[in-house]
N, C-alpha and C positions, 0 to 999 in steps of 0.2 A: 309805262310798264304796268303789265298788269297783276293784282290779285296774288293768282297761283305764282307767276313767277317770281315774287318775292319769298313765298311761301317752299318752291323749290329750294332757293337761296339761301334759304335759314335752314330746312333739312340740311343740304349739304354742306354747310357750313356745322352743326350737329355732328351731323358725322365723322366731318373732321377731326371734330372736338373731343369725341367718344373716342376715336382710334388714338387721335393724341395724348389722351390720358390713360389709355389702356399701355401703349408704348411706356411710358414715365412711370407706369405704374403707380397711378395715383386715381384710375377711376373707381365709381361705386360699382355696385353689384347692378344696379339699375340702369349706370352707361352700358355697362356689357351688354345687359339683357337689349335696352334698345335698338344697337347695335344688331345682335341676333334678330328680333321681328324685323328690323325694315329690312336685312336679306332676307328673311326666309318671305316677305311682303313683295319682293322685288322693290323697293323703293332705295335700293342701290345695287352693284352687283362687285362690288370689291371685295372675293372670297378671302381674300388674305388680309382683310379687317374682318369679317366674320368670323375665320378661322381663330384668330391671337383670341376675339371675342370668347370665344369657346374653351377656350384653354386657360385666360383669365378667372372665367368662373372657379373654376375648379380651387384658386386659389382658396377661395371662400370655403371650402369645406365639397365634403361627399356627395350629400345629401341636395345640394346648389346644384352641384355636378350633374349627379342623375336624373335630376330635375329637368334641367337643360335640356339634356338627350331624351329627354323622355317628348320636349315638347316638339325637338328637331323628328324623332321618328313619329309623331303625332302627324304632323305637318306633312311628312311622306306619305304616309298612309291616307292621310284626306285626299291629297293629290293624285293616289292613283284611285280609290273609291271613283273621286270625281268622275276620272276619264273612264272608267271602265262597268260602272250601271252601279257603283255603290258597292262592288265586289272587292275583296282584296287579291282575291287571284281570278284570273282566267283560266280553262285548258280548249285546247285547241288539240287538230290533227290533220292529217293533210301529205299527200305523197307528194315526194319533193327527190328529184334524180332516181324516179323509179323505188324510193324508199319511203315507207307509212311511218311516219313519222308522230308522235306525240310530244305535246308539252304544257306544260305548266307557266303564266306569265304573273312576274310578281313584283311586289315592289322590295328589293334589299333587305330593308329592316324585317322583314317577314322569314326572314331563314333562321333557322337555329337546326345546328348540326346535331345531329343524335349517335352517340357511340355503344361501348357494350362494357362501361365502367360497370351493370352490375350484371354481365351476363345476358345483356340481352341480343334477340335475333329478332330479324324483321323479313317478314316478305308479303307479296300482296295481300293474303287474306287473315294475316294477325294484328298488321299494322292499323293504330286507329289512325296514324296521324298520316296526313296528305304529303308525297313529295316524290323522291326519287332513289335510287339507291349512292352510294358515294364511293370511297376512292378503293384500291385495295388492298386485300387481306390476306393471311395465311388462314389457308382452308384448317390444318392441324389447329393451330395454337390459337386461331380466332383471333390473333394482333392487329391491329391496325397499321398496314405500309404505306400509308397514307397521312399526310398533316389533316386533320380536323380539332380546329381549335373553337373554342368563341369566349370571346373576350379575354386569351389568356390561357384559359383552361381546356386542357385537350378532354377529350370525349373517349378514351377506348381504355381500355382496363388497364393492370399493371403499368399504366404512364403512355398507353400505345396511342398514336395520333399525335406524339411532337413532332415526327419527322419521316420526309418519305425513304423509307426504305424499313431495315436491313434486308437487302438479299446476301445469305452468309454463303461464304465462298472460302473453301479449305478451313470452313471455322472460324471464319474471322467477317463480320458483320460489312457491310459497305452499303452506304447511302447516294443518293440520287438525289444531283439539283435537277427537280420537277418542278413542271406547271403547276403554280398555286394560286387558284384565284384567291382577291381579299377585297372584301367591301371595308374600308375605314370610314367608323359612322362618326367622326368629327369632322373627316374631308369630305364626306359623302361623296367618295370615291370610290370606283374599280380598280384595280389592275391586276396583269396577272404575271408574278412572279417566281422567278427560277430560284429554288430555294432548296434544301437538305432540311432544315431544323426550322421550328417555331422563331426562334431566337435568331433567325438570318431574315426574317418581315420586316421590312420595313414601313411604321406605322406610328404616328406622333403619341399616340397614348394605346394603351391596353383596349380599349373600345374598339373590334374588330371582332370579324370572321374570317378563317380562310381554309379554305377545301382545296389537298393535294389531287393530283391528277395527269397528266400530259396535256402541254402546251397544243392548244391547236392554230396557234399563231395565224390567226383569220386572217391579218394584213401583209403575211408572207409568202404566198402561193409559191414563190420558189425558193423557199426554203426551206419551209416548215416541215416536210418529210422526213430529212437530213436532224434537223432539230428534235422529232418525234422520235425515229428510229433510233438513230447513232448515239446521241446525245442524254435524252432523256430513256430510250432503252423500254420502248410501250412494247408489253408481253406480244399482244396479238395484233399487226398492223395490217396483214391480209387474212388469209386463213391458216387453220391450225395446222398440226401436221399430221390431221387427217383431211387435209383439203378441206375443213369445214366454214366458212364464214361465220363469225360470234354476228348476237344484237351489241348495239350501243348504247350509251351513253352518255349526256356529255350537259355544261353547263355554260351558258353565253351571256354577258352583258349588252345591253345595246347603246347608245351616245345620242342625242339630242344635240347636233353641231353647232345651228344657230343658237342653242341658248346655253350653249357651253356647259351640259349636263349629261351627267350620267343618270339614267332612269328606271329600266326595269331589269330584271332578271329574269332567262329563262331556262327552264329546268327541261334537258329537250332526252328524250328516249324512243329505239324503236326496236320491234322484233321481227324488223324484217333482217335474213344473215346479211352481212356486206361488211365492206372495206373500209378501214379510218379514211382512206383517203374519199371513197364515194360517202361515206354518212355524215364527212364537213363541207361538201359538195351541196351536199342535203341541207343542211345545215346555212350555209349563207345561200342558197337561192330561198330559205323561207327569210331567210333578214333582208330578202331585195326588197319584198313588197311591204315593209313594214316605213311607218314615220320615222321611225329613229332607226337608225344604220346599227348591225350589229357591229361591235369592236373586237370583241376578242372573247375567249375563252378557252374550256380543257377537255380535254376526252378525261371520261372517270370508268370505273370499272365496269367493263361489259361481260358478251356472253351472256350463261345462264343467271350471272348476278343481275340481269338489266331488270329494271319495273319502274314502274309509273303507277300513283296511286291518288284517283280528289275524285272529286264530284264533276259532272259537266252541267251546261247552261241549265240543263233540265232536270237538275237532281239526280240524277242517274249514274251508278257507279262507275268507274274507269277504274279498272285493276289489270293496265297492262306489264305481262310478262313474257320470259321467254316463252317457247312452244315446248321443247322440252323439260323445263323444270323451274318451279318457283323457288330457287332457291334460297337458303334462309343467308342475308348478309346481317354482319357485326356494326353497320356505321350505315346512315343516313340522312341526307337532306331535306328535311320537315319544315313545312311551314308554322312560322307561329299562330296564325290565323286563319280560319278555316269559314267564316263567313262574318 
């Protein structure tokens, strides 16, 4: 036998040992951490000894805590640099089912939701920051009917951004279980969840994001209409009722099968008018030609709220919006990182 393969042996034997003393609750701070580099090393791939790892630390205090997370979205962001020319985002464009299509490609950790806790409005040419528009609003009161959280903390004034809805009806508020995507940065997980309230997420610790919106259940083609219309109740699903076609909006994860990863986000919008059902149409024939398969995502607020705002390959601005009106929205999906 040789060399390495003893040398495997003893890793994985480590490992064991790490997990088993994290279980008993009797390891150091340094099994943990071990633990955490050889996943995030690939030098095993037992996310559910990573995971306890992760949550272990915390035992140790705050400051261990954020530490940890701080080295886990480190490790992301090299990862996508790596693949992508040292960038933390891409944008791209490209018609797709007759639809011009733009987007933003990023890595997870790179989103922080921006609301109107002090008043503020965004549209393409005030915004410094790079992203997309986000979920809906009340044009009056500027609320947020839309969940935008991160890590806990809603994002829209008077408390607005816990939950999707209210649309009040004879005076009396009603809420909507809506599509909510949520990135949980200790699972370094997707999913996209039917929720009313902050507090209906499910997520192992407070370390999360999640942006309200309509379900566009990518892996339902025969049912996600039914789910979009009836169910979740999306204002505009063809055109208005002036026959007008809105732009879109909308946010998609993609999956890495073979290495059982979830990987990028992408923030997709366009101003060409069309139908939820043609611009998710659009929408997964651009996830055909990609490495990682798109999984799921939401339609967010369209129409005149739609925009798209970064740089592209050549420095050169991208401030797409509708044709009629830049209008000002209360809530936005911003990247943390901008080069």
């Amino acid at each position: 036998m040789t060399s390495s393969y003893f040398a495997t042996q003893g890793l994985n034997s480590a490992i064991i040992m790490n997990y088993q003393a994290i279980n008993g609750n009797t390891a150091t701070l340094e099994q943990a951490y071990q633990l955490i580099s050889w996943y995030l090393e690939g030098k095993h791939n037992r996310k559910d000894y990573y995971i306890a790892a992760v949550l272990y630390v915390r035992k140790f205090g705050e400051m261990e805590f954020d530490a940890i997370m701080y080295t886990i979205r480190q490790h992301n962001e090299n990862r996508f640099r790596a693949e992508h020319g040292g960038k933390p985002y891409v944008y791209g464009t490209g018609t797709y089912n007759g639809i011009n299509l733009h987007w933003i490609k990023t890595f997870p950790d790179n989103i922080v939701l921006k609301g109107n806790k002090n008043n503020e409005e965004y549209n393409t040419n005030n915004m410094t920051d790079y992203g997309i528009n986000g979920g809906f609003f009340d044009f009056n009161s500027r609320e947020l009917l839309s969940i935008a959280v991160n890590d806990g903390e809603v994002t829209g004034k008077n408390g607005f951004g816990v939950a999707n809805g209210p649309r009040y009806e004879n005076g009396v508020p009603r809420y909507f279980d809506r599509g909510t995507l949520v990135w949980d940065k200790v699972k370094s997980e997707f999913s996209v969840q039917t929720v009313k309230n902050k507090n209906n997420i499910l997520c192992i610790t407070d370390k999360y994001w999640a942006q309200g919106g309509i379900s566009m259940s990518l892996d339902n083609d025969g049912g996600w209409y039914y789910q979009a219309d009836s169910e979740e109740e999306m204002p505009i699903m063809g055109a208005d009722g002036n026959n007008i076609f809105p732009e879109r909006t909308g946010m998609v994860y993609d999956y890495n099968q073979q290495n059982n990863e979830y990987k990028n986000l992408w923030l997709i919008a366009t101003n060409t008018p069309c139908s939820a059902s043609n611009f998710r149409i659009a929408v997964k024939e651009l996830g055909m030609g990609e490495q990682e398969n798109f999984r799921d995502g939401i339609f967010l607020d369209g129409s005149n709220s739609s925009k798209l705002r970064c740089k592209d390959s050549n420095g050169n601005d991208v401030k797409m919006r509708s044709f009629d009106e830049d209008r000002n929205v209360p809530q936005i999906v911003a990247l943390n990182l901008k080069v």
